[in-house]
Backbone bond lengths (Angstrom), bond angles and torsions (degrees), N, CA, C in turn:
res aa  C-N    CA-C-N  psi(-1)  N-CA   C-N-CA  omega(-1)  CA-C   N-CA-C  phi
1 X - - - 1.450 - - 1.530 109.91 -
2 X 1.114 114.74 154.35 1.823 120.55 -171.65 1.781 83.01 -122.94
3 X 1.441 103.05 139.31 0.995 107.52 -161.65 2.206 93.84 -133.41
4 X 1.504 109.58 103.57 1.414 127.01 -167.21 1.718 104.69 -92.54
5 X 1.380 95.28 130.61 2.032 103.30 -177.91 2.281 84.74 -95.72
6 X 1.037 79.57 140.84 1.875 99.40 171.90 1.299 98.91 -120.47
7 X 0.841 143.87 133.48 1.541 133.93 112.10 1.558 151.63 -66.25
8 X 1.021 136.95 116.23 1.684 128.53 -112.85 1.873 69.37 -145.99
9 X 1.389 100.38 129.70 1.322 127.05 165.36 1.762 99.67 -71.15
10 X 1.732 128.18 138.89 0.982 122.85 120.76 0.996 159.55 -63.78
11 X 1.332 137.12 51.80 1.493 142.84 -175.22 1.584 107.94 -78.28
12 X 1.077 119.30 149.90 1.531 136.80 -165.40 1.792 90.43 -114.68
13 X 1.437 124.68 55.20 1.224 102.12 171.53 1.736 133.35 -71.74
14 X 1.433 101.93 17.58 1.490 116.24 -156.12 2.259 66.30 -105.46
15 X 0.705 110.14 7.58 1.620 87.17 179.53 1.556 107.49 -130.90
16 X 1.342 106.24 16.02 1.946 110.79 164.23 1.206 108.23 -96.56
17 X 1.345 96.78 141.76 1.781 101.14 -171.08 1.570 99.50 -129.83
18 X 1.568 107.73 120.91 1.099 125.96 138.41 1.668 131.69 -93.82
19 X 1.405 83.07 131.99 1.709 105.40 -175.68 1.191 109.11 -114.98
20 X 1.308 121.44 125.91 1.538 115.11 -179.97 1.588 103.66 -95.94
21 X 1.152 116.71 -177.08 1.586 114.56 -166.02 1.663 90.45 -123.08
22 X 1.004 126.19 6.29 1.487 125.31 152.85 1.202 135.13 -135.51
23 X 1.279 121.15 142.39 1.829 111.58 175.67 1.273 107.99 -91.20
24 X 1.506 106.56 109.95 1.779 109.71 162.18 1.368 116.42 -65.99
25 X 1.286 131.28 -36.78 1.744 128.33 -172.31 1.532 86.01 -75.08
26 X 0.900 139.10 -45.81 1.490 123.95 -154.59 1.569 121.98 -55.90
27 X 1.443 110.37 -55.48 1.109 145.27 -172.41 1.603 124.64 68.79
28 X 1.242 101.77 18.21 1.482 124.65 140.93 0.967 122.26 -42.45
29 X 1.373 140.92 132.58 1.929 129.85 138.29 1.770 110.88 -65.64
30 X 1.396 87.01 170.34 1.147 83.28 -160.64 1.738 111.68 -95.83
31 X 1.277 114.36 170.37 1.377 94.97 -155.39 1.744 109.62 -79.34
32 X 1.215 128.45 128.27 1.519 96.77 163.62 1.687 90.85 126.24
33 X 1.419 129.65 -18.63 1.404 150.11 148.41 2.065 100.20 102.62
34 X 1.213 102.55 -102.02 1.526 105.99 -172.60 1.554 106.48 -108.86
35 X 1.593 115.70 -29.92 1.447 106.43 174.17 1.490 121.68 -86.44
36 X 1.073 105.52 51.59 1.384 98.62 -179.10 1.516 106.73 -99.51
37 X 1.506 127.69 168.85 1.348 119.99 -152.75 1.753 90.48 -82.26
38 X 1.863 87.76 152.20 1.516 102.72 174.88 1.838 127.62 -48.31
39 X 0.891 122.65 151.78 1.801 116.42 161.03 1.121 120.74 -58.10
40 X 1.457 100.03 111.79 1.894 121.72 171.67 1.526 95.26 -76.29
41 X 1.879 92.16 107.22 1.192 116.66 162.43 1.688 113.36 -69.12
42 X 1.195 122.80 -83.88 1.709 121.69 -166.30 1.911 91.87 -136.34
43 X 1.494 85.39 159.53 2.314 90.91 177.59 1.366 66.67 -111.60
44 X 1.407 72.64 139.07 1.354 130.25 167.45 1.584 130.49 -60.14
45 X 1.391 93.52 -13.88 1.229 110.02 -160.41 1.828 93.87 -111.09
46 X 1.337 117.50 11.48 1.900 103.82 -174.47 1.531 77.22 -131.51
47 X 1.057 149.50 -30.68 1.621 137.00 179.63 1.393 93.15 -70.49
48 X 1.623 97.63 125.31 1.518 103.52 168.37 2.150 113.09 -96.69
49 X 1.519 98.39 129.64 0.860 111.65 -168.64 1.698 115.40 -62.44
50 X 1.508 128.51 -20.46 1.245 128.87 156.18 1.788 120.30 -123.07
51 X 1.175 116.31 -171.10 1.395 121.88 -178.32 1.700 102.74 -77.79
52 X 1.054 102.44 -36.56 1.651 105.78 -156.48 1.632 97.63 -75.95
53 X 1.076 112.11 -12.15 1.964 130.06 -176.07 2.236 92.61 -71.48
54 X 1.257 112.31 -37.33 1.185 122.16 -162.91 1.550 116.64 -59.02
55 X 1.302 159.97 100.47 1.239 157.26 174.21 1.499 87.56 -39.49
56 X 1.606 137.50 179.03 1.524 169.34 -67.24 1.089 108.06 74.21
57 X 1.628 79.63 104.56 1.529 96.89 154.31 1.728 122.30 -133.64
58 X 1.239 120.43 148.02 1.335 119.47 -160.90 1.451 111.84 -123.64
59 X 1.436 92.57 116.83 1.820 136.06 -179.47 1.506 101.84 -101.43
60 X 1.583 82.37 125.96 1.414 94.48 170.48 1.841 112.45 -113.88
61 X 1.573 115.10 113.11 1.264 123.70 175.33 1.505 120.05 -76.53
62 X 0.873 130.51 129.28 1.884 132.76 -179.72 1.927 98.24 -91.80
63 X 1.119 114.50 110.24 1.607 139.17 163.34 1.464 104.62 -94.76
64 X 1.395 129.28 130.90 0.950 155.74 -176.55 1.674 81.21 -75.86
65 X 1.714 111.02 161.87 1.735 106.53 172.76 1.578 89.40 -106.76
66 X 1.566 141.64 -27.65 1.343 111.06 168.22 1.378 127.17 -119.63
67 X 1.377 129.12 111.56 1.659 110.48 -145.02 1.813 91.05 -120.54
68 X 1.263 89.80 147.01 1.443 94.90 -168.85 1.249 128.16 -85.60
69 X 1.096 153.96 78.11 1.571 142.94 -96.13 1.937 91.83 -110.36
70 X 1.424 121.22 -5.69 1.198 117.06 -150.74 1.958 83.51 -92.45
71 X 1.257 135.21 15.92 1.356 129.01 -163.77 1.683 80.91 -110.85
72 X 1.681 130.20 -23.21 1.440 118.48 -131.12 2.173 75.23 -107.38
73 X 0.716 116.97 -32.96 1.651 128.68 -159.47 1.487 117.07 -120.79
74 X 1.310 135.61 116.10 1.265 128.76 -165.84 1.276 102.82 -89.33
75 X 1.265 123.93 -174.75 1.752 114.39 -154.69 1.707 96.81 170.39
76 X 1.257 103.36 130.77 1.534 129.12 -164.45 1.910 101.80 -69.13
77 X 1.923 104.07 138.62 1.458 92.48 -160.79 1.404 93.69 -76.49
78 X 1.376 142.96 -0.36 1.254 133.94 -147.84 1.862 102.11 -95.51
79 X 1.665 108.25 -13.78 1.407 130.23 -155.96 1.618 81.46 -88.14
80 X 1.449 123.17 -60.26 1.207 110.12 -136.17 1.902 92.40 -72.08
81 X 1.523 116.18 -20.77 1.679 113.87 -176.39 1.390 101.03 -77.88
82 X 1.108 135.28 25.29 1.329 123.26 -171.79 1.234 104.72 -106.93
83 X 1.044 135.03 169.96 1.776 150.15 161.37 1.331 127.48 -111.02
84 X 1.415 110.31 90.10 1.946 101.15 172.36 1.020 115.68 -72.02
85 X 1.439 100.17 153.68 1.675 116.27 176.78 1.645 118.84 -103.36
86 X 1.064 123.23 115.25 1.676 130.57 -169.00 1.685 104.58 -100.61
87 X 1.251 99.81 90.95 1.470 103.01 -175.26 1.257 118.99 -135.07
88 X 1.484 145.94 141.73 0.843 162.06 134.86 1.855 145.97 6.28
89 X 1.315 125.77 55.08 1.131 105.85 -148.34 1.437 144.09 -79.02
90 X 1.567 103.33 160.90 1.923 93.06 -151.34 1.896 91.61 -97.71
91 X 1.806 81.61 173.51 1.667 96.44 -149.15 2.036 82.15 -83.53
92 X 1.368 96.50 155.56 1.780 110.09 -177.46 1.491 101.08 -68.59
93 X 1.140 124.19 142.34 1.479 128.24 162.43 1.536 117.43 -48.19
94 X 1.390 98.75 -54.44 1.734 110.99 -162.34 1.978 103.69 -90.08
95 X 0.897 114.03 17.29 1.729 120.41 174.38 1.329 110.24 -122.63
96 X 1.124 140.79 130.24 1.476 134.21 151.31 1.812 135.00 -77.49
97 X 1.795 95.89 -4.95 1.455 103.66 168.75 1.202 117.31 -78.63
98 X 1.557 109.36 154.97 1.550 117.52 171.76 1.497 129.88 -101.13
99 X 1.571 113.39 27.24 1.507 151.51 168.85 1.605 86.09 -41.08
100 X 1.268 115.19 125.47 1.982 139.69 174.02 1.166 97.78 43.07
101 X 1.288 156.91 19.01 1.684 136.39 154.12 1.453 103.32 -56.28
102 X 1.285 143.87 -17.20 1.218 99.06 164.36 1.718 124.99 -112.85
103 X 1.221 102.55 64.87 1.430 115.14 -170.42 1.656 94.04 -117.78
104 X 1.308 113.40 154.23 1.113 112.19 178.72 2.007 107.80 -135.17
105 X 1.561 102.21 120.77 1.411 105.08 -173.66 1.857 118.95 -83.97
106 X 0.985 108.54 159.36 1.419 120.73 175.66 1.836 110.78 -114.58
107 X 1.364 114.84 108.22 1.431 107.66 -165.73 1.619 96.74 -134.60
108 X 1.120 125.60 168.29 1.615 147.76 -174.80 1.218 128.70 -100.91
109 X 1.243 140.97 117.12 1.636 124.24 -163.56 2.046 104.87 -59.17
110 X 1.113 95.27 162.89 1.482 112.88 163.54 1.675 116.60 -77.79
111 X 1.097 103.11 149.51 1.587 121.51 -156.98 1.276 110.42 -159.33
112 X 1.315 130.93 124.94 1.760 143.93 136.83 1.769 81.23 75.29
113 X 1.721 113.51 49.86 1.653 88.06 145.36 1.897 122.96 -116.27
114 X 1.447 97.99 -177.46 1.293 110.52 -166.32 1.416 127.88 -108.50
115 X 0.957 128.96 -135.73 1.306 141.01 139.77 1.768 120.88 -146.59
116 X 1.305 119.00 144.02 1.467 100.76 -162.37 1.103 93.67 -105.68
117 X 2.071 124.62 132.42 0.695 108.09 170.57 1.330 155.39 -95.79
118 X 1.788 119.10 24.27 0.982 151.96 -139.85 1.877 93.18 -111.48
119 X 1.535 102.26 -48.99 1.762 103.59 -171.74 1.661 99.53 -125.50
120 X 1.241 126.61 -16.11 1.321 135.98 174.37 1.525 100.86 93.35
121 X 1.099 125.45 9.92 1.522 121.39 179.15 1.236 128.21 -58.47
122 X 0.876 141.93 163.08 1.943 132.95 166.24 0.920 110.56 -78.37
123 X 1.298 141.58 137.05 1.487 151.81 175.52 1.148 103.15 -123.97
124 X 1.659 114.38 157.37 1.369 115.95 162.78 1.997 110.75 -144.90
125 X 0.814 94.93 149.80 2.161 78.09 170.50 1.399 96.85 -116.35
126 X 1.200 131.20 45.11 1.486 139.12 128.28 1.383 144.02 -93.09
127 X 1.176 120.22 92.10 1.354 142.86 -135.57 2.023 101.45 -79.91
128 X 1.787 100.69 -27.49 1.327 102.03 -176.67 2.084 106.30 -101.65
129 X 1.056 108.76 9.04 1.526 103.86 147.90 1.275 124.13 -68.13
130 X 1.271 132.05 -36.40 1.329 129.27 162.43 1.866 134.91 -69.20
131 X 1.046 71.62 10.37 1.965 91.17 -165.75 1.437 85.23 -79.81
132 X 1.205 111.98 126.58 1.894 125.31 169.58 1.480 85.81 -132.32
133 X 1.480 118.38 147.51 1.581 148.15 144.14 0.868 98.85 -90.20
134 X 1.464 119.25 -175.85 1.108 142.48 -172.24 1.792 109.57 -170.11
135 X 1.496 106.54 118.54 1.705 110.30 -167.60 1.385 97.35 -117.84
136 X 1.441 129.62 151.88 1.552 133.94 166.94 2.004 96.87 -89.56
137 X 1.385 122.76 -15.42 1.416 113.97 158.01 1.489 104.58 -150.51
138 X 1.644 90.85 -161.17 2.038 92.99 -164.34 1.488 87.97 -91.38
139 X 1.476 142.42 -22.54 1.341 149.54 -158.03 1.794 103.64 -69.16
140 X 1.336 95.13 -46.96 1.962 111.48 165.02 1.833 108.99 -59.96
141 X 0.650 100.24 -59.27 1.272 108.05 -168.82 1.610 113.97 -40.79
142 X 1.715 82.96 -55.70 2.011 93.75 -177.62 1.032 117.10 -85.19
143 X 1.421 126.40 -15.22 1.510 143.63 173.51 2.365 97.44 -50.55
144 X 1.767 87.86 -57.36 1.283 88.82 -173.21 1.332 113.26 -81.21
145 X 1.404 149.22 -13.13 0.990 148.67 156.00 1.886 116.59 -47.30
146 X 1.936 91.70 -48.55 1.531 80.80 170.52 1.841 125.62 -75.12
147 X 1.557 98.01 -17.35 1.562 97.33 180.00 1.487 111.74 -59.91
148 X 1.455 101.52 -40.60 1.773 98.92 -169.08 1.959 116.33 -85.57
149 X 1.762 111.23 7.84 1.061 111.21 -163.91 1.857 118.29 54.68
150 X 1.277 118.09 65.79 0.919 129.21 -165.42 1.559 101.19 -115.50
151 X 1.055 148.09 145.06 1.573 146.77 146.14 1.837 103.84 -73.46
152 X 1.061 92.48 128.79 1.002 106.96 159.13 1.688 142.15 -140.95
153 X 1.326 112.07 -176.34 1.404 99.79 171.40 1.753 111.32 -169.45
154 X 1.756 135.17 134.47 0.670 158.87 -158.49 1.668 123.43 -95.73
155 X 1.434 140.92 117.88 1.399 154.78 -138.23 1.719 87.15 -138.04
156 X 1.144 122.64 103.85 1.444 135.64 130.98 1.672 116.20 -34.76
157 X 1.187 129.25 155.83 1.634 127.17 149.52 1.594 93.33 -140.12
158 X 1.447 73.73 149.63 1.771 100.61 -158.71 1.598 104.05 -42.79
159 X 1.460 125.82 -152.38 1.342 123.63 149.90 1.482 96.80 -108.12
160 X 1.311 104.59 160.50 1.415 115.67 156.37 1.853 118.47 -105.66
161 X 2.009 88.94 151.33 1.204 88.74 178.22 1.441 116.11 -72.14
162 X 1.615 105.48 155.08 1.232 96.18 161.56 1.622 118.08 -83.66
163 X 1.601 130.13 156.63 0.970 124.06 -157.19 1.914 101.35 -97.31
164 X 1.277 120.46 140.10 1.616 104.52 170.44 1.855 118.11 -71.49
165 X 1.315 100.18 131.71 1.676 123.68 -167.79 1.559 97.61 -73.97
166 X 1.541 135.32 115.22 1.322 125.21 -174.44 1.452 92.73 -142.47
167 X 1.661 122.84 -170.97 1.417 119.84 -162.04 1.435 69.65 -127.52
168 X 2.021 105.56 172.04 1.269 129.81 -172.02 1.816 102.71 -70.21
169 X 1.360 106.96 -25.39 1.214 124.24 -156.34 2.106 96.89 -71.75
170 X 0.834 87.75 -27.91 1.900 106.45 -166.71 1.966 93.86 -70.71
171 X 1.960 121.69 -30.47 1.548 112.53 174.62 1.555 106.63 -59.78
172 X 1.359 103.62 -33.34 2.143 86.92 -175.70 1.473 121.22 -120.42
173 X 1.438 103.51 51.37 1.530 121.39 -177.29 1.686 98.12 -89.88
174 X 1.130 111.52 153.99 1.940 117.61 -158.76 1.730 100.49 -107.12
175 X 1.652 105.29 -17.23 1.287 91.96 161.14 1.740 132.25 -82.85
176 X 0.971 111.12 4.64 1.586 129.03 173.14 1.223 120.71 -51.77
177 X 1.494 134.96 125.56 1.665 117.12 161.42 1.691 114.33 -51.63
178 X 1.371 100.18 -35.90 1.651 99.66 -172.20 1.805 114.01 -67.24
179 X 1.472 106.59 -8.31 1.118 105.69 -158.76 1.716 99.85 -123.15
180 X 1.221 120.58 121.66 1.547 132.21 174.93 1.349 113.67 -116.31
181 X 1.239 108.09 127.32 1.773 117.31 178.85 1.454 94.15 -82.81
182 X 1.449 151.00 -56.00 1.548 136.24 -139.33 1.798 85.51 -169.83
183 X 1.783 87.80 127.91 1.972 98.33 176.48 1.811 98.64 -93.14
């Protein structure tokens, strides 16, 4: 058991009194017509005017160390047969920056799509194909897969080569296969 200190303000809010200046159940007016005195919001005298005015007192709560969160939140049966994918994401064709490659996403297979035939688009009426996470590693990712009882499963990408660093001068060098002085 993990055992958490709180500190819990004393306020006596069972001792602020609101008074309204009319009775709705009654269906009376009230006595005394429109000038009658305004609504006593809170005395003045039980709001403490700083922190340090506040009693502390220290409660100790008992937290389970692994709590199963899937009892606290209901959750679709179609989610729990599913399989995420914890993978890696690849760099855009049409960009040359390396902006979030090293983030690693958590995504859902595809399911029940179509084609629309009005614009030809893809459609789907699965609302959790589009569900992307987003992890700063793969350790996050599976951490939360196991919190939510999720199946899952994990995609490597290859390495890449590194490319050899040469000058412009090296395209019309005569020792080259690509390059012929006389056929």
């Amino acid at each position: 058991m993990i055992y958490q200190k709180m500190n819990i303000a004393a306020f006596k809010f069972s001792d602020i009194i609101f008074r309204p200046s009319v009775n709705f159940f009654s269906g009376k007016p009230p006595k005394g017509g429109l000038n009658e005195e305004p609504v006593k919001r809170i005395k003045k005298d039980l709001v403490p005017k700083s922190l340090d005015e506040v009693e502390e007192r220290d409660v100790t709560i008992q937290v389970p160390e692994e709590l199963d969160i899937q009892l606290l939140r209901p959750e679709f049966d179609d989610l729990r047969e599913r399989i995420a994918r914890i993978s890696k994401r690849s760099k855009n064709c049409m960009q040359s920056g390396k902006f979030n490659l090293n983030q690693w996403r958590l995504m859902f297979d595809t399911k029940k799509r179509w084609e629309n035939p009005c614009i030809g688009y893809c459609s789907s009426g699965d609302p959790i194909s589009s569900l992307v996470l987003q992890f700063s590693n793969k350790k996050e990712g599976i951490n939360f897969c196991k919190k939510n009882n999720w199946k899952y499963f994990t995609s490597e990408t290859p390495t890449k080569t590194k490319p050899k660093i040469r000058g412009y001068g090296d395209n019309f060098s005569y020792n080259k296969r690509t390059r012929v002085g006389t056929k």
